[in-house]
PDB file with one MODEL, atoms N, CA, C and O in Angstrom:
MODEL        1
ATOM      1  N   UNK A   1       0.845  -1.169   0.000  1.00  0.00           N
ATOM      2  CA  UNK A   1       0.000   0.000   0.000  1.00  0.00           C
ATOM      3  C   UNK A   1       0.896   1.240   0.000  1.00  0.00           C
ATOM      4  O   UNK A   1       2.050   1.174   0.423  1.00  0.00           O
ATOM      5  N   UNK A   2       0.296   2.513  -0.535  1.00  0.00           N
ATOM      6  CA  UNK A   2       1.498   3.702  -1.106  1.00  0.00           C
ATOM      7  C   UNK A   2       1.217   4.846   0.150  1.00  0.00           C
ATOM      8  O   UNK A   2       0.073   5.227   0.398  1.00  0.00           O
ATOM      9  N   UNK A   3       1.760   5.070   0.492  1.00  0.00           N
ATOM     10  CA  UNK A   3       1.756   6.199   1.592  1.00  0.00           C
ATOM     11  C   UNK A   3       1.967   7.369   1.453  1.00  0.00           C
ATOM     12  O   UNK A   3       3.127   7.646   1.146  1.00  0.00           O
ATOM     13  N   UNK A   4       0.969   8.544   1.613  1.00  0.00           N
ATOM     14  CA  UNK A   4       1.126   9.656   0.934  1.00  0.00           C
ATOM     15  C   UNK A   4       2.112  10.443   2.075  1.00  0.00           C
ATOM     16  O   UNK A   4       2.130  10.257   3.292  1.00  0.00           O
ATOM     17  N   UNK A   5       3.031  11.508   1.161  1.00  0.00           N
ATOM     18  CA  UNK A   5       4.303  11.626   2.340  1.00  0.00           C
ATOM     19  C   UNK A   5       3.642  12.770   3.404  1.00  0.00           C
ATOM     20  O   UNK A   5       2.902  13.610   2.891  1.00  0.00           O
ATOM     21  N   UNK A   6       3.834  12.821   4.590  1.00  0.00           N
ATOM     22  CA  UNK A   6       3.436  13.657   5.290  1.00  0.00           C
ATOM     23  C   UNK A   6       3.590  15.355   4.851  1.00  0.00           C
ATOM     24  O   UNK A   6       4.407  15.976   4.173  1.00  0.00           O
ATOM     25  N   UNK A   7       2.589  15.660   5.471  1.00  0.00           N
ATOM     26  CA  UNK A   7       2.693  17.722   4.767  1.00  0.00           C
ATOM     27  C   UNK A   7       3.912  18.210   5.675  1.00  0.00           C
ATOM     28  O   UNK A   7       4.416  17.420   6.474  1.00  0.00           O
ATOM     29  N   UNK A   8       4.285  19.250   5.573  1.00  0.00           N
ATOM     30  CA  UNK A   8       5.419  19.646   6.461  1.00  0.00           C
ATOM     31  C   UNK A   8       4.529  20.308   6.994  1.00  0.00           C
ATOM     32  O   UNK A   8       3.365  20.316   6.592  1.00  0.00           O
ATOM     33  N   UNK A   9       5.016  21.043   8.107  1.00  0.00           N
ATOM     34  CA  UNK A   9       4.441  21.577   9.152  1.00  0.00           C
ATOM     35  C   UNK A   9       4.427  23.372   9.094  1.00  0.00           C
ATOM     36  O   UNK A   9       5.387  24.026   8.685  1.00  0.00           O
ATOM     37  N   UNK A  10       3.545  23.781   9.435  1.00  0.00           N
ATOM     38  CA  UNK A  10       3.455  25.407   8.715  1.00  0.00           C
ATOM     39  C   UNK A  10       2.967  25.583  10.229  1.00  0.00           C
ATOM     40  O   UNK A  10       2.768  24.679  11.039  1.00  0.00           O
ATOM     41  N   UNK A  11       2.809  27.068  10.433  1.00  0.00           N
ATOM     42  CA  UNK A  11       2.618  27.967  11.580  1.00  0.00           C
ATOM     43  C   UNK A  11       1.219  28.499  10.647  1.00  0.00           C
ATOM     44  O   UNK A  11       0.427  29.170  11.309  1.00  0.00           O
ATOM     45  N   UNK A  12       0.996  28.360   9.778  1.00  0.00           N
ATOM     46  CA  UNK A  12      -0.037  29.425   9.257  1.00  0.00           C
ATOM     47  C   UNK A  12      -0.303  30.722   9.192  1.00  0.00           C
ATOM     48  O   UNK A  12      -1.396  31.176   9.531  1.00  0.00           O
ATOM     49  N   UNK A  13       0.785  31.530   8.697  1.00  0.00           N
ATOM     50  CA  UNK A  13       1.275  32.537   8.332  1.00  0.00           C
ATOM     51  C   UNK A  13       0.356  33.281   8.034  1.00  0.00           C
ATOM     52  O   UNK A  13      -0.025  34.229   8.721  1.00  0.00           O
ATOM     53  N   UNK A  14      -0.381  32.721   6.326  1.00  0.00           N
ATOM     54  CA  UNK A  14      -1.458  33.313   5.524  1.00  0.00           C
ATOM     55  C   UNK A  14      -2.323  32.844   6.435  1.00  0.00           C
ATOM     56  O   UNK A  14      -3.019  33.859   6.425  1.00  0.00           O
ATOM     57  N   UNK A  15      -2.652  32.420   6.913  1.00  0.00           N
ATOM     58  CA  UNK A  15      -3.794  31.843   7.938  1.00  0.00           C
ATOM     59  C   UNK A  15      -4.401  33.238   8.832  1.00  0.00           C
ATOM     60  O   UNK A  15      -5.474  33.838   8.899  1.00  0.00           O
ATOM     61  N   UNK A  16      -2.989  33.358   9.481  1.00  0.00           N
ATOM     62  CA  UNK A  16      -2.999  34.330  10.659  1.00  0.00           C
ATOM     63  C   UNK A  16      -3.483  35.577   9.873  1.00  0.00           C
ATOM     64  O   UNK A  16      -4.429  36.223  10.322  1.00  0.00           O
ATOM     65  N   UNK A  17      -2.861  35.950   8.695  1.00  0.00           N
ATOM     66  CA  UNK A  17      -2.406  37.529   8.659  1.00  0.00           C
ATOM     67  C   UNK A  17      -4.302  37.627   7.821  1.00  0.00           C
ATOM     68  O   UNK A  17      -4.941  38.666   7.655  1.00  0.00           O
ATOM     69  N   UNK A  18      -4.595  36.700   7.581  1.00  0.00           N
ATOM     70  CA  UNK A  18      -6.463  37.176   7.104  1.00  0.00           C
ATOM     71  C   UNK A  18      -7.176  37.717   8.483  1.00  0.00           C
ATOM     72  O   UNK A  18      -8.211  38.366   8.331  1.00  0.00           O
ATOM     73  N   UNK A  19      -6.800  37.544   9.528  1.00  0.00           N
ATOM     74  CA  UNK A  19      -8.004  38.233  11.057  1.00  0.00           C
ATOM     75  C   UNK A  19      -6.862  39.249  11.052  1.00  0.00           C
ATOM     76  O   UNK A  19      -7.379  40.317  11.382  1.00  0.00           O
ATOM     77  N   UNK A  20      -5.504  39.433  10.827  1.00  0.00           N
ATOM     78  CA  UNK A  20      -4.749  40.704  11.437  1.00  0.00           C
ATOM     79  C   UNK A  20      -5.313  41.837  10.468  1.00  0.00           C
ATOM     80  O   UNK A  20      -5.584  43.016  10.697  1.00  0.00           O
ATOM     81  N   UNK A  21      -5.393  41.092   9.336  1.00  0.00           N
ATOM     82  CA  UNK A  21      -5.814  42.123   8.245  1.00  0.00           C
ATOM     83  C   UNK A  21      -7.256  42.863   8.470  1.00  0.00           C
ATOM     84  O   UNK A  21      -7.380  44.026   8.085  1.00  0.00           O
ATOM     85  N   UNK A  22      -8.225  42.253   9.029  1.00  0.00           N
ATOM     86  CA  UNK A  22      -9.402  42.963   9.624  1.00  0.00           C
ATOM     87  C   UNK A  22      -8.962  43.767  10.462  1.00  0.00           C
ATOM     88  O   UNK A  22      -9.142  44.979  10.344  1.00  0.00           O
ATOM     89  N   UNK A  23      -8.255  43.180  11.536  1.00  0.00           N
ATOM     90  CA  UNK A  23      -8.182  44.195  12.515  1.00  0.00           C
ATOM     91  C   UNK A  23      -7.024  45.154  12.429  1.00  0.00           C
ATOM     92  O   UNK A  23      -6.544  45.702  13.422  1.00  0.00           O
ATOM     93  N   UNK A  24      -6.642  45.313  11.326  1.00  0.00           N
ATOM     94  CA  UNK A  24      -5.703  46.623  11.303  1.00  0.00           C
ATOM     95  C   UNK A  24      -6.551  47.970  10.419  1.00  0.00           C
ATOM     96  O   UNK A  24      -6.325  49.177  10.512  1.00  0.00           O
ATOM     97  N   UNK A  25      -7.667  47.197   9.489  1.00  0.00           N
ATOM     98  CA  UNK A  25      -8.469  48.233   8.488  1.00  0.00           C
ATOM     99  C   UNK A  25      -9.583  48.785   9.901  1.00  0.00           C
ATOM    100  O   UNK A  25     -10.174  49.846   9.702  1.00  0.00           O
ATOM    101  N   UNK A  26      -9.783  48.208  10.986  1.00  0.00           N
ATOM    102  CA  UNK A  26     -10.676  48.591  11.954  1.00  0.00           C
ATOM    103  C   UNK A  26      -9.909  49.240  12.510  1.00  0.00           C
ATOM    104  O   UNK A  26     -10.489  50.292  12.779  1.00  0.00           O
ATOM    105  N   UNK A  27      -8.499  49.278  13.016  1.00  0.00           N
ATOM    106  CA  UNK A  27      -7.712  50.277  13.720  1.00  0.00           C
ATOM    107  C   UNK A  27      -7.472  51.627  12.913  1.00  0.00           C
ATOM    108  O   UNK A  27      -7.330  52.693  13.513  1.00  0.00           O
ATOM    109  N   UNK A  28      -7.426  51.521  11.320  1.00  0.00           N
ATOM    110  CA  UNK A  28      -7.193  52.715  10.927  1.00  0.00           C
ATOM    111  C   UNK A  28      -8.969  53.314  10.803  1.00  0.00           C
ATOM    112  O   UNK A  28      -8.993  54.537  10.662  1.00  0.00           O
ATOM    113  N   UNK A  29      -9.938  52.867  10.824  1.00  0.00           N
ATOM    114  CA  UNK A  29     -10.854  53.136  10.883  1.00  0.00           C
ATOM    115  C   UNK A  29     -11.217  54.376  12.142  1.00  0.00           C
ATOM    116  O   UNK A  29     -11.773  55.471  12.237  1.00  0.00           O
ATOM    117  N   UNK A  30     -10.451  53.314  13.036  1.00  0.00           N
ATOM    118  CA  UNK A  30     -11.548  54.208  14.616  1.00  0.00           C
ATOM    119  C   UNK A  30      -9.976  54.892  14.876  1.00  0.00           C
ATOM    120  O   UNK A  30     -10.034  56.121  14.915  1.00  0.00           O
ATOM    121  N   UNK A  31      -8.800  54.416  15.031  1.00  0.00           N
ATOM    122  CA  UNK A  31      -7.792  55.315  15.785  1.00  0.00           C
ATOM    123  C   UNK A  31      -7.406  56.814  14.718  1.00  0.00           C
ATOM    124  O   UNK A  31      -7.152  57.972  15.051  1.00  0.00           O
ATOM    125  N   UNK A  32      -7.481  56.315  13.677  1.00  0.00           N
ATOM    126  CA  UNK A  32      -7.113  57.395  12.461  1.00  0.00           C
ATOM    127  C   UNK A  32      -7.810  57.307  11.179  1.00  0.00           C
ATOM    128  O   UNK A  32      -7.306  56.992  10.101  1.00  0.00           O
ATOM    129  N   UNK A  33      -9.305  57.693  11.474  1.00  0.00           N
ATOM    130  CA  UNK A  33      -9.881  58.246  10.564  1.00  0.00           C
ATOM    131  C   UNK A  33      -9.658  59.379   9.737  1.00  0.00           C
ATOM    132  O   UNK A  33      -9.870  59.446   8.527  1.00  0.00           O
ATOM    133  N   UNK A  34      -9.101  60.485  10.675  1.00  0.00           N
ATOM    134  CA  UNK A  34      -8.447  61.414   9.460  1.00  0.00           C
ATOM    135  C   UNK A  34      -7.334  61.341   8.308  1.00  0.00           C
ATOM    136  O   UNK A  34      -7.178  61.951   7.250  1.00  0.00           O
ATOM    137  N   UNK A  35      -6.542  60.203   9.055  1.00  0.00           N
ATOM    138  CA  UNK A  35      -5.558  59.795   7.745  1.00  0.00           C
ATOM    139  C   UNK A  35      -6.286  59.040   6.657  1.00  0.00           C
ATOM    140  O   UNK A  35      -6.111  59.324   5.472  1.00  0.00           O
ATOM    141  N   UNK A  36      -7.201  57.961   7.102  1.00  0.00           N
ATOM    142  CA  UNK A  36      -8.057  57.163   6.346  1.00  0.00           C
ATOM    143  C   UNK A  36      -8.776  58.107   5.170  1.00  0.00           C
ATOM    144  O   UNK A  36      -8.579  57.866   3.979  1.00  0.00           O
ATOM    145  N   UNK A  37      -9.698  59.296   5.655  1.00  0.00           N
ATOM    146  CA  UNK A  37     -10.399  60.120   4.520  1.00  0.00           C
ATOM    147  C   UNK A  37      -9.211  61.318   3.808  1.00  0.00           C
ATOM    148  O   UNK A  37      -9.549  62.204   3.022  1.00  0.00           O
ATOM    149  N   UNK A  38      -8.052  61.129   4.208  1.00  0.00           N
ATOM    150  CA  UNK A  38      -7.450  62.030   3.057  1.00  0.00           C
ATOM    151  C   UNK A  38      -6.474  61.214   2.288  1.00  0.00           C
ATOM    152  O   UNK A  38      -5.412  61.721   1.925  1.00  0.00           O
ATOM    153  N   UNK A  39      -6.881  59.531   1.922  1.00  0.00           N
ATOM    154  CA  UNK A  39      -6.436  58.860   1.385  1.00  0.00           C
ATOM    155  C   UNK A  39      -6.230  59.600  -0.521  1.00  0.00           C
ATOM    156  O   UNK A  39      -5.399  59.059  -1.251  1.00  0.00           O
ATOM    157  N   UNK A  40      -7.029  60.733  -1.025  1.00  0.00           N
ATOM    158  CA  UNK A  40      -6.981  60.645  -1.790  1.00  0.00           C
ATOM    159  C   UNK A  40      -6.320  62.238  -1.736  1.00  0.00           C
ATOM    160  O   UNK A  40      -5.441  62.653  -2.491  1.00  0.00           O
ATOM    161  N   UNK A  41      -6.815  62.808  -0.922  1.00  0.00           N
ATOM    162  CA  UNK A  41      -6.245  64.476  -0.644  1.00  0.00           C
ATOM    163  C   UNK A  41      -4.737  64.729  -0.371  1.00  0.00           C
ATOM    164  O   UNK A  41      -3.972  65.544  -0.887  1.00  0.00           O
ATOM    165  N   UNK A  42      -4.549  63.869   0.514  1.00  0.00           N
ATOM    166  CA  UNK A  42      -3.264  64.235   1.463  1.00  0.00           C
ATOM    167  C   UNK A  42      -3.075  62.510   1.266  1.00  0.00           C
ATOM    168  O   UNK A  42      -3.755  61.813   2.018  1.00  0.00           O
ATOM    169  N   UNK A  43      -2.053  61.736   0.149  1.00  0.00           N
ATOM    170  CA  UNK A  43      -1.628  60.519  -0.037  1.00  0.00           C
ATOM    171  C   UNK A  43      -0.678  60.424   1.064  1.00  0.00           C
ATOM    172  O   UNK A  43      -0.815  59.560   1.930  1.00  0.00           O
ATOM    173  N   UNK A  44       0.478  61.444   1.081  1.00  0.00           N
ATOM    174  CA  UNK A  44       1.593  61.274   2.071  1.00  0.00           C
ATOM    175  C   UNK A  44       0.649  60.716   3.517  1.00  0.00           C
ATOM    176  O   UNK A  44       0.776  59.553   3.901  1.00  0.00           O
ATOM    177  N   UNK A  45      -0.213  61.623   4.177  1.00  0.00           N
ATOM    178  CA  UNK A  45      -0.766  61.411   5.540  1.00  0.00           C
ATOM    179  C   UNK A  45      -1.237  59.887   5.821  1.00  0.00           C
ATOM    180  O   UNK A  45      -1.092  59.208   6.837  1.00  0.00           O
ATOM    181  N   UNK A  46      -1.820  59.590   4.645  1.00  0.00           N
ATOM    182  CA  UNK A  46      -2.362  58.319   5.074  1.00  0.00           C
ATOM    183  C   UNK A  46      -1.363  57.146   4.859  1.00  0.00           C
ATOM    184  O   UNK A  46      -1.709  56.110   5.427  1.00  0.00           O
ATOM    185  N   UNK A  47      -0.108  57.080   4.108  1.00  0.00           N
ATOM    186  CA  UNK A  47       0.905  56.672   4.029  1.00  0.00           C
ATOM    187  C   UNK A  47       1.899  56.482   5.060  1.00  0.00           C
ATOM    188  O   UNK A  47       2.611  55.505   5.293  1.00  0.00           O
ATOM    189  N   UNK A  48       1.805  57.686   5.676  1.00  0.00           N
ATOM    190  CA  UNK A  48       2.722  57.870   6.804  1.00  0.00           C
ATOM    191  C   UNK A  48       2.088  57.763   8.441  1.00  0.00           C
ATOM    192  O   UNK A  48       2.517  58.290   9.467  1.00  0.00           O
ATOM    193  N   UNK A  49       0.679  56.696   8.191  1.00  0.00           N
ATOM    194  CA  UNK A  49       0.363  56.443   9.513  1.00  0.00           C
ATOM    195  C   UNK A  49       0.816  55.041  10.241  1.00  0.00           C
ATOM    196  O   UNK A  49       0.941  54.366   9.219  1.00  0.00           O
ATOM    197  N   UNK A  50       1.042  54.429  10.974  1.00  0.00           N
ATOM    198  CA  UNK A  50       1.564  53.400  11.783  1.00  0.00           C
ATOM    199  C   UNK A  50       0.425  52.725  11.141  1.00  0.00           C
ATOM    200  O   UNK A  50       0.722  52.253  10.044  1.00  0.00           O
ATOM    201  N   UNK A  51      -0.865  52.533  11.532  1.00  0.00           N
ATOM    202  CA  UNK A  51      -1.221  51.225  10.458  1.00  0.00           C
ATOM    203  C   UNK A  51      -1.386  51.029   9.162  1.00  0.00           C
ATOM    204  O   UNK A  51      -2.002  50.058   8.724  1.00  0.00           O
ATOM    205  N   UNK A  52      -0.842  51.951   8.412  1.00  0.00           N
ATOM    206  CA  UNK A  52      -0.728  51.575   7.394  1.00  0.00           C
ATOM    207  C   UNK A  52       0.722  50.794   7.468  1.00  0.00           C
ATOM    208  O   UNK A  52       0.679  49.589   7.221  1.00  0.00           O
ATOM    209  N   UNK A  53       1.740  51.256   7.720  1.00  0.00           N
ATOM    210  CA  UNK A  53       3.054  50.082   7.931  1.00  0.00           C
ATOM    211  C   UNK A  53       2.705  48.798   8.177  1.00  0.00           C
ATOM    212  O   UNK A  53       2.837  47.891   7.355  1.00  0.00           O
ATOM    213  N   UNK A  54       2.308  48.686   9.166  1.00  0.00           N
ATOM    214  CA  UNK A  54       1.692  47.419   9.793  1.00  0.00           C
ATOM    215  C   UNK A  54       0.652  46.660   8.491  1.00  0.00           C
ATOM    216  O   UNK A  54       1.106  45.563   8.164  1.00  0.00           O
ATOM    217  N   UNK A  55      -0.600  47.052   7.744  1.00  0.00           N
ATOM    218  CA  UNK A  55      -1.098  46.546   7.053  1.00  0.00           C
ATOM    219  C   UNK A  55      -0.807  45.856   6.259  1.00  0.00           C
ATOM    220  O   UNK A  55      -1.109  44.713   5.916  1.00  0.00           O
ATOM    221  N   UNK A  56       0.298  47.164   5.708  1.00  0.00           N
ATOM    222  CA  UNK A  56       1.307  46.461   4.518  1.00  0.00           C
ATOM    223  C   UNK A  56       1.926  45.256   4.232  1.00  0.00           C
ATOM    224  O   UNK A  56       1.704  44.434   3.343  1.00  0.00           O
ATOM    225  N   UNK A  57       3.060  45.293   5.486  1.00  0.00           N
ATOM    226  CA  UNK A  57       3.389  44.043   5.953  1.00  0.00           C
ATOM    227  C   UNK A  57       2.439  42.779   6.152  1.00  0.00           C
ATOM    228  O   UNK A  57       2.494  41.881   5.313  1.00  0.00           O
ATOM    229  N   UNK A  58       1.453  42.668   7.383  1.00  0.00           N
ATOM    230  CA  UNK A  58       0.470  41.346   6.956  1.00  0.00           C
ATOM    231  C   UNK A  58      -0.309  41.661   5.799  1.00  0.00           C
ATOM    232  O   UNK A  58      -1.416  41.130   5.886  1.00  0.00           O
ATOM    233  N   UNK A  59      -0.129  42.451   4.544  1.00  0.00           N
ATOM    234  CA  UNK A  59      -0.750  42.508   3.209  1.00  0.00           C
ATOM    235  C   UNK A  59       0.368  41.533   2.531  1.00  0.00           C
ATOM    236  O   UNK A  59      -0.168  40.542   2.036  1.00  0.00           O
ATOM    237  N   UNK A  60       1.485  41.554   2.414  1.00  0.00           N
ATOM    238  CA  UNK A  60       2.992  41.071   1.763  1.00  0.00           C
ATOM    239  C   UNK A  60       2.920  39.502   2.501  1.00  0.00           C
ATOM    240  O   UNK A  60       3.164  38.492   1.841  1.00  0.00           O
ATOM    241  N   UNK A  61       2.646  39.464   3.584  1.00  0.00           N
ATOM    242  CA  UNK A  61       2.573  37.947   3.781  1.00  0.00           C
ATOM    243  C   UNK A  61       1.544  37.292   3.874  1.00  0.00           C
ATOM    244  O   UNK A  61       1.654  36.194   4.419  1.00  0.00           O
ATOM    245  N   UNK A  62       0.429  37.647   3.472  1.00  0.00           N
ATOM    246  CA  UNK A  62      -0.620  36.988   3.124  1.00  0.00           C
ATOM    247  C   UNK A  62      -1.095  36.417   1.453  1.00  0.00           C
ATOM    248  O   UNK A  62      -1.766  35.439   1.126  1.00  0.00           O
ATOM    249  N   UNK A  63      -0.437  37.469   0.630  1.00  0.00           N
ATOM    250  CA  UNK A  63       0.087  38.057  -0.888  1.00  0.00           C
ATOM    251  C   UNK A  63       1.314  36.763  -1.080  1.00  0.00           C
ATOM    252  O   UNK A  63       1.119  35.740  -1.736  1.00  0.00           O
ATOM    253  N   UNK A  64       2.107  36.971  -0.622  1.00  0.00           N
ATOM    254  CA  UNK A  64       3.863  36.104  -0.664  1.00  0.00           C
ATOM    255  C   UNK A  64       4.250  35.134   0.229  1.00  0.00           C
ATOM    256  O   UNK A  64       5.131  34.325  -0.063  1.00  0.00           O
ATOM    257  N   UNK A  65       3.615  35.132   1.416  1.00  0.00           N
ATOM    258  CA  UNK A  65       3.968  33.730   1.935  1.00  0.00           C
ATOM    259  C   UNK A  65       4.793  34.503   2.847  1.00  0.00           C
ATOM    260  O   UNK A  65       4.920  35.727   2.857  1.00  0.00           O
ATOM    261  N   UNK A  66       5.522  33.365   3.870  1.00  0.00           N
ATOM    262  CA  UNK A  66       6.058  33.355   4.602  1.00  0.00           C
ATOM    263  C   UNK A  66       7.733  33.859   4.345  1.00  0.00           C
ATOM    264  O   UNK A  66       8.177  34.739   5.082  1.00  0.00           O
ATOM    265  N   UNK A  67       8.199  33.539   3.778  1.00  0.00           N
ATOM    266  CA  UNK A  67       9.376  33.267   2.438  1.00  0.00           C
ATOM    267  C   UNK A  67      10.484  32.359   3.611  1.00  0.00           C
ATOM    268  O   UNK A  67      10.344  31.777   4.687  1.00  0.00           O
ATOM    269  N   UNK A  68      11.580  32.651   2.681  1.00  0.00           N
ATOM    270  CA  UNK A  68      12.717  31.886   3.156  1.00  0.00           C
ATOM    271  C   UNK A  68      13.379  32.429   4.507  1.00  0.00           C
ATOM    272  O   UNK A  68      13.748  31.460   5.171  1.00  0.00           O
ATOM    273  N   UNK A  69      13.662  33.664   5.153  1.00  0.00           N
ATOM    274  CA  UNK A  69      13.337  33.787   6.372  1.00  0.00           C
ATOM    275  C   UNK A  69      12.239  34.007   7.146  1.00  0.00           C
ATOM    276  O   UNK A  69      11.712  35.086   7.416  1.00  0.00           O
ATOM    277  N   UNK A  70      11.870  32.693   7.552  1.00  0.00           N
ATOM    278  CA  UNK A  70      10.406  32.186   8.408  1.00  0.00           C
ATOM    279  C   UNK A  70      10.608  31.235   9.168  1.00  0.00           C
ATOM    280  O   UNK A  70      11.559  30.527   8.836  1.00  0.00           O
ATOM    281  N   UNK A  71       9.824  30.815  10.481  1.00  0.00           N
ATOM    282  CA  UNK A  71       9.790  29.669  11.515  1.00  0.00           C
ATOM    283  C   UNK A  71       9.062  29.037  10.320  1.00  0.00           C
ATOM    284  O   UNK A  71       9.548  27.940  10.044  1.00  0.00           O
ATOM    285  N   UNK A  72       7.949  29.436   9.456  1.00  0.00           N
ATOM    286  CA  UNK A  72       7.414  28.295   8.548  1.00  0.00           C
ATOM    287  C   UNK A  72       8.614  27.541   7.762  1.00  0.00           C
ATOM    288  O   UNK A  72       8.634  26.321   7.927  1.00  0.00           O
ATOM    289  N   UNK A  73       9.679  28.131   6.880  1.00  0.00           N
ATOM    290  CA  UNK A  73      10.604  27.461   6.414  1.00  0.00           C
ATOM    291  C   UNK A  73      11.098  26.885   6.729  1.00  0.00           C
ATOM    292  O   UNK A  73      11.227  25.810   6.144  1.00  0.00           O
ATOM    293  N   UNK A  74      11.888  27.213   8.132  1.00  0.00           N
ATOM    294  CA  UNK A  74      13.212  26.603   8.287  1.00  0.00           C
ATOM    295  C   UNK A  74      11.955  25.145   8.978  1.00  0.00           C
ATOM    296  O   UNK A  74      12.009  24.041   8.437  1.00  0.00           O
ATOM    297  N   UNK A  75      10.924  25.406  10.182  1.00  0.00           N
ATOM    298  CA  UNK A  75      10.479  23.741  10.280  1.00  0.00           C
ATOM    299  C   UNK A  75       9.936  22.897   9.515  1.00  0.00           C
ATOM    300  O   UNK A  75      10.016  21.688   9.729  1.00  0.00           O
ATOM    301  N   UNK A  76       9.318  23.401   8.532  1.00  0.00           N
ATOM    302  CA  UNK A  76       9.378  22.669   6.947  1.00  0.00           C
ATOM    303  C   UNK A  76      10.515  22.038   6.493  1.00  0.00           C
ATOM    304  O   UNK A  76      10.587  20.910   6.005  1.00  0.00           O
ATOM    305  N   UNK A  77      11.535  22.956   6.712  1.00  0.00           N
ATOM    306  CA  UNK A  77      12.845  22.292   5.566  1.00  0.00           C
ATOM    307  C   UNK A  77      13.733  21.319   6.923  1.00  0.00           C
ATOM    308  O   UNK A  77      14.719  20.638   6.639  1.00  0.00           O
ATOM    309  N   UNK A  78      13.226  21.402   8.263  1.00  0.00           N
ATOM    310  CA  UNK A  78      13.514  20.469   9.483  1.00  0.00           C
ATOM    311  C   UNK A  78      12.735  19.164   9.178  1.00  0.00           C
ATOM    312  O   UNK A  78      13.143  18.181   8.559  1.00  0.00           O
ATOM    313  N   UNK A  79      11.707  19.340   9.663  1.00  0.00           N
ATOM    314  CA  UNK A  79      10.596  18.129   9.711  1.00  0.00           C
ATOM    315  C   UNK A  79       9.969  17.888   8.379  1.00  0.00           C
ATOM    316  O   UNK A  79       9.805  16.689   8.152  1.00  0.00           O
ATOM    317  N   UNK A  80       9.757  18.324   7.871  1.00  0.00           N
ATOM    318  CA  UNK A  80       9.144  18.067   6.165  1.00  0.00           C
ATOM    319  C   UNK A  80       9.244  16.856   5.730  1.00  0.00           C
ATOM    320  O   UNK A  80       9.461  16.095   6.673  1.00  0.00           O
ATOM    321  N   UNK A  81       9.169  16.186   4.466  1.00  0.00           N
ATOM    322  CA  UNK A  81       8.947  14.746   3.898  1.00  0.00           C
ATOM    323  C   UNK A  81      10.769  15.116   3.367  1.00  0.00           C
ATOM    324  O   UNK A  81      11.099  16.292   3.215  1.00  0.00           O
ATOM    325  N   UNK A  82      11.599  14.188   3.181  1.00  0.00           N
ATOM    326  CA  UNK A  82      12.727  14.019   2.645  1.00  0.00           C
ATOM    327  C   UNK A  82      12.647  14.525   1.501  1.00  0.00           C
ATOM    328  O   UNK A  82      11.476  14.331   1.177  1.00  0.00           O
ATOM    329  N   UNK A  83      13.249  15.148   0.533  1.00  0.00           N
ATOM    330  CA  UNK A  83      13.761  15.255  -0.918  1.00  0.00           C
ATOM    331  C   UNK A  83      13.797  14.218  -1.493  1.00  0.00           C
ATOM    332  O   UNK A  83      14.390  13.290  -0.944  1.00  0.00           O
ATOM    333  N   UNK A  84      13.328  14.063  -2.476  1.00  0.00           N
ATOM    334  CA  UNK A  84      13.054  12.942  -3.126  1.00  0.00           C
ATOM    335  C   UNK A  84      14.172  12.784  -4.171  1.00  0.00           C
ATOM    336  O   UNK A  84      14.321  13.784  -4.872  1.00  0.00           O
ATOM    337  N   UNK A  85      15.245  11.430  -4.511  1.00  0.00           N
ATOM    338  CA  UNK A  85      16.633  11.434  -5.417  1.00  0.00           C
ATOM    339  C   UNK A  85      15.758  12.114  -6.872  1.00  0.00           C
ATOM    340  O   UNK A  85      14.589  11.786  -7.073  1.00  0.00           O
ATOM    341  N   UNK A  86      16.340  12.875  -7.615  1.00  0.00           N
ATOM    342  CA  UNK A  86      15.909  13.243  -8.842  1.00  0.00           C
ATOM    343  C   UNK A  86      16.256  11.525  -9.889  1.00  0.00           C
ATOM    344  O   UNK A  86      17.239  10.784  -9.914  1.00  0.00           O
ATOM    345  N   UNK A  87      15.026  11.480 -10.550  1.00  0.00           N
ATOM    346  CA  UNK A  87      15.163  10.246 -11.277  1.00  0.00           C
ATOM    347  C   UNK A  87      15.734  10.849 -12.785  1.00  0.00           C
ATOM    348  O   UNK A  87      15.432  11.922 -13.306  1.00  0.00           O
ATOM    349  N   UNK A  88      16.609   9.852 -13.274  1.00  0.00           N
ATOM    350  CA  UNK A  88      17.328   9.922 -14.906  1.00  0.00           C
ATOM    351  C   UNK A  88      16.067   9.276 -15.889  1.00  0.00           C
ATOM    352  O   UNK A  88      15.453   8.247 -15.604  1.00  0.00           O
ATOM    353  N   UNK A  89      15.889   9.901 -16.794  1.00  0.00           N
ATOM    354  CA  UNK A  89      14.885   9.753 -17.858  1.00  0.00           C
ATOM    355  C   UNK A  89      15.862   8.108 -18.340  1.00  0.00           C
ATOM    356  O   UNK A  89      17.056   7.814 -18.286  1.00  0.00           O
ATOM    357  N   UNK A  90      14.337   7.186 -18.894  1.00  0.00           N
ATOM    358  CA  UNK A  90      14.980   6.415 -19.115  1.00  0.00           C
ATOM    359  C   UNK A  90      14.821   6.035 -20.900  1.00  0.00           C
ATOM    360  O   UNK A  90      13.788   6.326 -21.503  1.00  0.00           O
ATOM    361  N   UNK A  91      15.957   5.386 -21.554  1.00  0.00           N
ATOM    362  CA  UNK A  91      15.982   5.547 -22.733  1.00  0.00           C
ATOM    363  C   UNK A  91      15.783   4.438 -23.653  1.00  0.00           C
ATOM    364  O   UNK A  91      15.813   4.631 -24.868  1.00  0.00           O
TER     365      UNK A  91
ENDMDL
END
């Protein structure tokens, strides 16, 4: 019988950053509404507020993943299923 190889193990990165992502559009909502409505007036202001930094970021890892510096990688590339030998085409 064939055994499917185990998943590696993830923290759930994109997982997480979908509820951070609510609750950072609710923080710029109620803490800084004035930066929020001169999103189109004053671009710099709403650019240059603390949650927008923050958004960005869990926007980029929800968008891109975890990447290669991550606790998701490196215990993936720890515990994960082995590398499998690359097979030679046969002729």
């Amino acid at each position: 019988m064939l055994r499917r190889p185990a998943a590696p193990r993830r923290l759930g990165s994109r997982l997480i950053s979908i509820p951070l992502t609510f609750l950072l559009c609710v923080a710029y909502v109620t803490a800084d509404n004035e930066a929020l409505r001169a999103i189109f007036s004053d671009p710099d202001k709403f650019l240059n507020a603390a949650e927008f930094q923050f958004l960005f970021a869990v926007l980029l890892v929800l968008i891109f993943g975890p990447g290669v510096f991550s606790l998701d990688y490196l215990l993936g590339k720890k515990f994960g299923p082995p590398a499998s030998e690359p097979t030679s085409p046969s002729a």
